[in-house]
C-alpha positions in Angstrom: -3.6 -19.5 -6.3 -4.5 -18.1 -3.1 -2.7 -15.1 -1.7 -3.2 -14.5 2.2 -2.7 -11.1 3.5 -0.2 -10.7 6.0 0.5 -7.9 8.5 3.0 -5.2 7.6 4.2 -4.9 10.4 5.3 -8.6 10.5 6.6 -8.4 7.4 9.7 -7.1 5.4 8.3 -4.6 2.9 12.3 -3.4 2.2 12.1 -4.9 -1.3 8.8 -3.2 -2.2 9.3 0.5 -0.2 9.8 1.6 3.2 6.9 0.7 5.7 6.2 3.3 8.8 4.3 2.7 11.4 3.3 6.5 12.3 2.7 6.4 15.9 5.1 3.5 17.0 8.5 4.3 14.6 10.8 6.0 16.7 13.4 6.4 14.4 12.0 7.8 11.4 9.3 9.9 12.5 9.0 12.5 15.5 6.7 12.8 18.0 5.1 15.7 19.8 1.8 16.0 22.2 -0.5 18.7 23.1 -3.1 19.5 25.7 -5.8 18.0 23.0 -3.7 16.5 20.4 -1.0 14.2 19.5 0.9 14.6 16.5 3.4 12.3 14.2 5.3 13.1 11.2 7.9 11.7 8.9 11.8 13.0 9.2 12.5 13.0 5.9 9.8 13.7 2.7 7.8 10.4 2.0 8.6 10.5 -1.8 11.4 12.2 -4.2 9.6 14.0 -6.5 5.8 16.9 -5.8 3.4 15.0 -4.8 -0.4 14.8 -5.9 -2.8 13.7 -3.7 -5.3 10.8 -4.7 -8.1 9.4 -2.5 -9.6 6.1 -3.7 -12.4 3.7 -2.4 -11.5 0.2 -2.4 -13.8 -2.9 -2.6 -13.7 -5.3 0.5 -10.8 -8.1 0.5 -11.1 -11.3 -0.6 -11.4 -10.7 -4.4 -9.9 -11.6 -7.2 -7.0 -10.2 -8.7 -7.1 -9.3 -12.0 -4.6 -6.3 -13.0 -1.3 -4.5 -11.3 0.1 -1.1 -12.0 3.5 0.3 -11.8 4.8 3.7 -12.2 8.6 5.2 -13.3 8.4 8.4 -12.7 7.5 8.0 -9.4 7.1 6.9 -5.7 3.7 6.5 -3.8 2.7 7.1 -0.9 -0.4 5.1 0.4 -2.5 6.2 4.0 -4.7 3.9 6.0 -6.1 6.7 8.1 -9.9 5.1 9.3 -10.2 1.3 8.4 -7.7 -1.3 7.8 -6.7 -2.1 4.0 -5.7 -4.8 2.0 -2.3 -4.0 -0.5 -1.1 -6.2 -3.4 2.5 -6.1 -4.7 5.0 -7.6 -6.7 8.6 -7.0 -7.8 9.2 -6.1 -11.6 10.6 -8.2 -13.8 11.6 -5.9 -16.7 9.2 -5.2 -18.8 7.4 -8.5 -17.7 3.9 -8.4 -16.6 3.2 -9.3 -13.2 2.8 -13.1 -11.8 0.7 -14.8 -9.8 3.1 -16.2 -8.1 5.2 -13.4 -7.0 2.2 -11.3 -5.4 2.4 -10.6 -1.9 -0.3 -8.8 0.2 0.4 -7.2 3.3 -2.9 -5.2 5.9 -2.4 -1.6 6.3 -3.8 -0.3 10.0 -4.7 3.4 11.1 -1.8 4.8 11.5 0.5 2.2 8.7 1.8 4.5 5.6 3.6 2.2 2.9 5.7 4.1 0.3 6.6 2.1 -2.6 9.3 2.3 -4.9 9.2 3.3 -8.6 8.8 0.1 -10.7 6.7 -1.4 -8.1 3.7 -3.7 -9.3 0.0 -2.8 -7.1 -3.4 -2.9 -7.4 -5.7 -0.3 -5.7 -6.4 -1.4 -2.1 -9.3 -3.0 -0.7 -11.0 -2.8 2.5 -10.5 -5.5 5.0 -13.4 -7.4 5.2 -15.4 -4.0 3.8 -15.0 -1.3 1.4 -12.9 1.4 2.4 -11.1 4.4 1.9 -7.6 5.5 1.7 -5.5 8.9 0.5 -2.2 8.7 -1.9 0.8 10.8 -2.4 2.4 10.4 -5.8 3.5 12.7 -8.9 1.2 12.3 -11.8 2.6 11.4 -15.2 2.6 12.4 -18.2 0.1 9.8 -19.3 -2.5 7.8 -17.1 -1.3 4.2 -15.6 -1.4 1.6 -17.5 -2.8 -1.7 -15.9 -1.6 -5.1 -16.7 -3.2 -8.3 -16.4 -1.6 -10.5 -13.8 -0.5 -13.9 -15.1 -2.2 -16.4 -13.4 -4.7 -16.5 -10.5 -4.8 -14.9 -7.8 -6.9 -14.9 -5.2 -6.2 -12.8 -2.3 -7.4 -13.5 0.5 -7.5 -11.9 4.5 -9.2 -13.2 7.5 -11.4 -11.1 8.6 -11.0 -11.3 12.4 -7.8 -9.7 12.2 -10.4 -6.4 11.9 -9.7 -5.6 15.3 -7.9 -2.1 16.1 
């Protein structure tokens, strides 16, 4: 099965977490400028519980995917700060692995912060067309995440000429 990213933006992430848009949401996050710097930050906290902050390095989209995590004690937070990434997600279904079928990926820009739920399936994020990096925000657990093999293929997929800024 192939799985196309979409853009965030243009899509409705409310089912998955709360998508901002750091420089352009005028509603949820305030603005101020400087004489040599611009600044953007949320209203309210990004998640409900102390945070921990992750940095990961993701392989460059298309690939395979393989596994999904999903965590209970906790939001998360992800950052595209430098080079547009690739995120996987899916709905939980009990305690049903994920499926194929009901991944969707959505590209992360500089400037794009998706939070997701608790009980949300992922997989780390990949670099559009390259590898690249990206910070988190989430409370560890007690016990490291547990990754679950996705039923069915999926192939995810995202054009690579959407790599413009």
């Amino acid at each position: 099965m192939i799985i196309r990213a979409v853009e965030i933006r243009n899509f409705d992430f409310s089912n998955y977490g709360i998508y901002y848009n750091m420089t352009r949401d005028r509603e949820r996050v305030l603005h101020s400028r400087g004489v040599s710097y611009e600044d953007h930050m949320t209203c309210l906290p990004l998640i409900d519980t102390p945070g921990h902050l992750g940095y990961t390095v993701g392989q460059r989209a298309p690939y395979t995917l393989h596994s999904m995590e999903k965590h209970a004690h906790t939001m998360e937070a992800l950052f595209c700060a430098a080079a547009p990434i690739v995120l996987c997600v899916a709905a939980s279904c009990a305690d049903l692995p994920p499926r194929a079928e009901d991944v969707r990926a959505v590209i992360l820009r500089p400037g794009d912060v998706a939070v997701l739920n608790r009980g949300i399936w992922h997989d780390a994020c990949h670099g559009l067309g390259r590898q690249a990096a990206y910070y988190y925000l989430a409370s560890r657990g007690e016990t490291p995440a547990v990754w679950v093999e996705v039923e069915g293929e999926a192939v995810v997929e995202a054009d690579t000429f959407y790599d413009i800024f």
